[in-house]
Backbone bond lengths (Angstrom), bond angles and torsions (degrees), N, CA, C in turn:
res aa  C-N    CA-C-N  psi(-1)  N-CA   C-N-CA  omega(-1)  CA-C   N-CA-C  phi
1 X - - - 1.451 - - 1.520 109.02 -
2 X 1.752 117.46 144.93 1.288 96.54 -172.21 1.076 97.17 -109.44
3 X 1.956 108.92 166.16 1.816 112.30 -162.89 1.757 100.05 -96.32
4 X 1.191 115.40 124.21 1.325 131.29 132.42 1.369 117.23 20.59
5 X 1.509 140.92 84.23 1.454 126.79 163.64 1.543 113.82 -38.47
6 X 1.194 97.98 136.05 1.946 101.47 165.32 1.521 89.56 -97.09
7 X 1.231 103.95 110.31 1.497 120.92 153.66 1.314 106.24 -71.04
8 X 1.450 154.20 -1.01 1.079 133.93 -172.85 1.896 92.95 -98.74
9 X 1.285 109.04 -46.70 1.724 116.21 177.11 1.238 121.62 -77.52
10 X 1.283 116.25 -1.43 1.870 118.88 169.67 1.455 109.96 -58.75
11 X 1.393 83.03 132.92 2.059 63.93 -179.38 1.364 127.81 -104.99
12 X 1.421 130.54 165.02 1.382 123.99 -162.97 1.527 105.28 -63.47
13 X 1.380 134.29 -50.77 1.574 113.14 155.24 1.481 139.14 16.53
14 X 1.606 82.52 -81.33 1.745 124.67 -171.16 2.058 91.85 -39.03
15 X 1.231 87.17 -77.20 1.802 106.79 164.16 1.082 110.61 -39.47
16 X 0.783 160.40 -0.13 1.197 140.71 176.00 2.161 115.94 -112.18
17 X 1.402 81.59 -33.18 1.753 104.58 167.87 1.543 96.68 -47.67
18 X 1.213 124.50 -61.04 1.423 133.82 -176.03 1.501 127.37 -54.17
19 X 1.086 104.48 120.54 2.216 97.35 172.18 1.657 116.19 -74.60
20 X 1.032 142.51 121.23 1.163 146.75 -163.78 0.929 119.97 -153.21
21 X 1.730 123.73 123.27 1.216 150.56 -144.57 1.011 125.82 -132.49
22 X 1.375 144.51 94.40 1.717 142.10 175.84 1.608 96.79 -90.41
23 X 1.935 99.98 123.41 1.312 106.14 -162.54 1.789 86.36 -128.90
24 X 1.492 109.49 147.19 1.319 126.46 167.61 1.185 130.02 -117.49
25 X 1.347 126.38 170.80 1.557 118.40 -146.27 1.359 104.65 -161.50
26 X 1.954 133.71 98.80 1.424 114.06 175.42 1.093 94.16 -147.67
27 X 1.092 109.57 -179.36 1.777 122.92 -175.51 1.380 109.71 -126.00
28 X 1.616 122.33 140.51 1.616 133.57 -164.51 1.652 84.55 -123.82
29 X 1.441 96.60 155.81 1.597 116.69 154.02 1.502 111.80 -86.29
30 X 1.181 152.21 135.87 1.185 141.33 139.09 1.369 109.72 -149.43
31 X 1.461 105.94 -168.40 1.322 125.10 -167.66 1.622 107.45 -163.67
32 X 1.533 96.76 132.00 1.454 114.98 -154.41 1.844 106.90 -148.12
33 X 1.167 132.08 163.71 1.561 140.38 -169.77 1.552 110.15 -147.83
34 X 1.439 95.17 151.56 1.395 99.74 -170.29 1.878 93.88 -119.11
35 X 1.997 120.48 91.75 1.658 122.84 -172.51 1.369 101.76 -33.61
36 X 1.470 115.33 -66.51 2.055 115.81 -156.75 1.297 78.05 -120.18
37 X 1.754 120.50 113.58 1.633 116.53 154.93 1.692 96.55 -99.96
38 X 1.088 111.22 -179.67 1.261 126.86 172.35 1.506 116.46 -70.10
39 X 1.332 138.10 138.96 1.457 141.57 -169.92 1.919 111.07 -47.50
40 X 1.072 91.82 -17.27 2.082 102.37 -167.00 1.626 89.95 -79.52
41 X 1.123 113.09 -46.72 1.696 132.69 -175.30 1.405 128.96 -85.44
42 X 1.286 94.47 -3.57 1.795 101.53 179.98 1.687 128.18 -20.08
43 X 1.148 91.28 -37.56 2.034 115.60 -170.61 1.408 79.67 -62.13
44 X 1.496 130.85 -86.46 1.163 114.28 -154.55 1.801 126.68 -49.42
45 X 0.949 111.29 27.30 1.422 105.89 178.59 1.632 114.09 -80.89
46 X 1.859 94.54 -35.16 1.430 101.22 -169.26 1.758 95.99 -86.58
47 X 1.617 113.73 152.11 1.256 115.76 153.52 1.156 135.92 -14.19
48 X 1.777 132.68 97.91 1.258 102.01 163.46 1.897 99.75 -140.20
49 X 0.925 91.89 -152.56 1.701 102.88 -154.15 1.165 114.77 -96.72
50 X 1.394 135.58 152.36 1.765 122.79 171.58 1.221 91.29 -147.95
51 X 1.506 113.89 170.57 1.535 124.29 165.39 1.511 94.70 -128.29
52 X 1.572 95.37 91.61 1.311 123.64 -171.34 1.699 107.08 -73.22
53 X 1.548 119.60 119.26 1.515 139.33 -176.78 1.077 102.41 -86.55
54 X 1.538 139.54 118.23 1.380 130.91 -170.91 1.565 91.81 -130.40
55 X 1.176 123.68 127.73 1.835 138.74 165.07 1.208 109.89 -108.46
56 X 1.228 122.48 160.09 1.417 128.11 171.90 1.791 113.97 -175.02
57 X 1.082 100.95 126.78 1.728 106.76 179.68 1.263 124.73 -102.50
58 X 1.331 130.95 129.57 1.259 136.26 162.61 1.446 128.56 -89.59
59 X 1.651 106.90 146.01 1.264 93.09 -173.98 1.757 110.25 -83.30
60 X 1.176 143.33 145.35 1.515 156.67 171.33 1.421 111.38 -115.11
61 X 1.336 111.89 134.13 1.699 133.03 176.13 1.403 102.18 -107.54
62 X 1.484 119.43 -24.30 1.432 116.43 -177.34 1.357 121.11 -134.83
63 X 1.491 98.55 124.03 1.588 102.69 -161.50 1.660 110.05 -73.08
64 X 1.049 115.73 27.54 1.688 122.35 171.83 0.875 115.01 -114.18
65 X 1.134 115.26 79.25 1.720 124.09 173.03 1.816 110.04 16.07
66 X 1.771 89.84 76.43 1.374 107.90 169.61 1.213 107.09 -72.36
67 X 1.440 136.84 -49.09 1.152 119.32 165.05 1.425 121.75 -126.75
68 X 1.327 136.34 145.46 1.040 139.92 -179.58 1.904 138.02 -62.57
69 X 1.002 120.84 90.76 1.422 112.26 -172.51 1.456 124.54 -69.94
70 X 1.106 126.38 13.92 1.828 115.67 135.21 1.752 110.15 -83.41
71 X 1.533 103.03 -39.50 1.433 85.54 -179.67 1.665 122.70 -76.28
72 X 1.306 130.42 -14.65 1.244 134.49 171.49 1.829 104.90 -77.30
73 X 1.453 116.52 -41.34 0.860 106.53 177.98 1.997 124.12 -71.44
74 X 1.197 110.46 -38.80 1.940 111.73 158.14 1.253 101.28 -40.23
75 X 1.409 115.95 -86.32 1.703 121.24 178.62 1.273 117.37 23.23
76 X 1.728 104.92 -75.30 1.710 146.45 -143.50 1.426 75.93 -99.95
77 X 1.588 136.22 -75.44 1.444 132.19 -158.08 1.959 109.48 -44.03
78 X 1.311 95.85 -59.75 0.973 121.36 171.28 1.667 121.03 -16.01
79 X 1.615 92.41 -83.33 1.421 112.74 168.05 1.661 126.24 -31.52
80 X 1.314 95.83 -57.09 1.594 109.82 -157.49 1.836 88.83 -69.89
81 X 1.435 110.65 -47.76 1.910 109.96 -166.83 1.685 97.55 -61.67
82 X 1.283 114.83 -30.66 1.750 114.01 171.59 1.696 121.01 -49.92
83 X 1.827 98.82 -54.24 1.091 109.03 -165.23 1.463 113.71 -94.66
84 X 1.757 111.40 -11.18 1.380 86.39 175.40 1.495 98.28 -141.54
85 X 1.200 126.44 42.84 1.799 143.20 -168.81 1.621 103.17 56.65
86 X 1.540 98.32 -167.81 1.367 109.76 174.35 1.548 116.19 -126.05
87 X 1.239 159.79 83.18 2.171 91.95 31.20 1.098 103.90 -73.94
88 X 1.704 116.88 156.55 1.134 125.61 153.70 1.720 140.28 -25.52
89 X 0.968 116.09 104.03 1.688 118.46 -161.83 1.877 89.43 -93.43
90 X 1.454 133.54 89.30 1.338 136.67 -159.10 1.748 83.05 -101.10
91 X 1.088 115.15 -20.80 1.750 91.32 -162.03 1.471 129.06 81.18
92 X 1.638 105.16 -131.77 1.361 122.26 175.80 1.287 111.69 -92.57
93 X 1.355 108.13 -6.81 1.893 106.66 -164.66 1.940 89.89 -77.85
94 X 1.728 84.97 142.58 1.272 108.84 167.29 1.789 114.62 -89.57
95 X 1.174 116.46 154.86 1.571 125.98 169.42 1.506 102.19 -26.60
96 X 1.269 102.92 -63.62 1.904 94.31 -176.81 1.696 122.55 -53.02
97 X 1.178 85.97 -48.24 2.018 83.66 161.43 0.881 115.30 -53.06
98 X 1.120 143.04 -67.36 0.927 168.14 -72.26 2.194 74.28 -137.86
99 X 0.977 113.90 -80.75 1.279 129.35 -177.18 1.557 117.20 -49.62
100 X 1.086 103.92 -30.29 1.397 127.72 177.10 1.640 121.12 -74.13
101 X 1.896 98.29 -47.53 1.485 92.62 177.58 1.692 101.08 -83.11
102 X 1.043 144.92 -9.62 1.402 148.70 -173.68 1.673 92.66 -66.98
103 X 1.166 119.11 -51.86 1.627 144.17 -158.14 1.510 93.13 -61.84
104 X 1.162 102.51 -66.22 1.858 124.20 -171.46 1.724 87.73 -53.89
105 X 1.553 126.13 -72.70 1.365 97.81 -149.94 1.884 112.03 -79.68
106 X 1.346 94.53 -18.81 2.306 87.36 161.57 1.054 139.04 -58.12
107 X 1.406 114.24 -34.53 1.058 145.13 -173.65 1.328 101.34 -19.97
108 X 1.115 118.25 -65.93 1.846 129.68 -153.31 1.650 84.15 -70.94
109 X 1.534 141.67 -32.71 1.174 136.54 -168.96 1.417 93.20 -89.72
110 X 1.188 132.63 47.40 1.868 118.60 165.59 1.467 116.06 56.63
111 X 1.229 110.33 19.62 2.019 101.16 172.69 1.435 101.89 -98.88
112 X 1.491 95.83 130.70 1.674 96.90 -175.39 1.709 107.45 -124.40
113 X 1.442 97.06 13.64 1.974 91.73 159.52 1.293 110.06 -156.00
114 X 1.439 127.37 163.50 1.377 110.09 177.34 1.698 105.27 -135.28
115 X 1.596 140.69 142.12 1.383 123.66 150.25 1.196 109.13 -97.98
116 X 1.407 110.08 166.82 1.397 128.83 154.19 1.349 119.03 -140.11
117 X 1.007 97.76 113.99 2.086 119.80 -162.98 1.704 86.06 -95.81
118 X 1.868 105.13 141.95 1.474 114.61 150.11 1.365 108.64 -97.61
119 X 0.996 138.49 93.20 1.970 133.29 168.36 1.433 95.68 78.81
120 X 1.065 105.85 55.69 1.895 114.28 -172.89 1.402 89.85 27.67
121 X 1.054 171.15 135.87 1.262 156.67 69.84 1.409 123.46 -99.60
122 X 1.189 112.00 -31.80 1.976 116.12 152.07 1.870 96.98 -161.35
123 X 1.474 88.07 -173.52 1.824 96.81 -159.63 1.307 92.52 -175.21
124 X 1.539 114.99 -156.12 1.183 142.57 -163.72 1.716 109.49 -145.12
125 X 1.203 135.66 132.19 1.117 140.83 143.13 1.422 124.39 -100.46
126 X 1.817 120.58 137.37 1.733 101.14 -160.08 1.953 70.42 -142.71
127 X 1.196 101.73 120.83 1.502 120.23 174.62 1.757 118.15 -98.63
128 X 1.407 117.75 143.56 1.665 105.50 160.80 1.207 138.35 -58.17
């Protein structure tokens, strides 16, 4: 039988050997366009709507809820209903922008990737 880690005697070291990630997970309303799509895709040119899946991971050194995922996740919620109303008025920006400017303003808070899912069915991932 195997014995039980003492999490109380692990040592901060040990942790640190490890990559560790507190990752968040919510969904936005918006509405976004694709200017020149390809002829197969035409529809998307005009405005339409998604229930946009946004993830994002941080990096963590300490497995004690170094940072909090309601509060990392408001943060990010927060931001985007500031910068682009509620629902989201995205425009022309694609998922990767879209993923990208999320990336740009965490940054200084340790998030080192971001997705942006349309109806989970595909998205964008934009890494450091």
């Amino acid at each position: 039988m195997r014995k039980k880690v003492d999490q109380k005697n692990q040592s901060y070291t040990n942790c640190l050997q490890m990559k560790s990630e507190v990752i968040i997970q919510f969904e936005m309303e918006g509405f976004h366009n694709y200017p020149n799509p390809p002829e197969q895709v035409e529809f998307l040119k005009y405005p339409h709507r998604h229930t946009f899946t946004i993830k994002c991971g941080y990096k963590v050194t300490d497995l004690n809820r170094e940072k909090e995922i309601f509060i990392c996740r408001d943060i990010v919620k927060e931001y985007l209903s500031e910068a682009y109303g509620s629902p989201c008025q995205f425009e022309n920006m694609s998922c990767e922008m879209i993923a990208k400017e999320i990336l740009e303003f965490s940054k200084e808070d340790q998030m080192n990737w971001c997705e942006v899912w349309e109806e989970n069915t595909g998205g964008a991932k934009v890494e450091l």
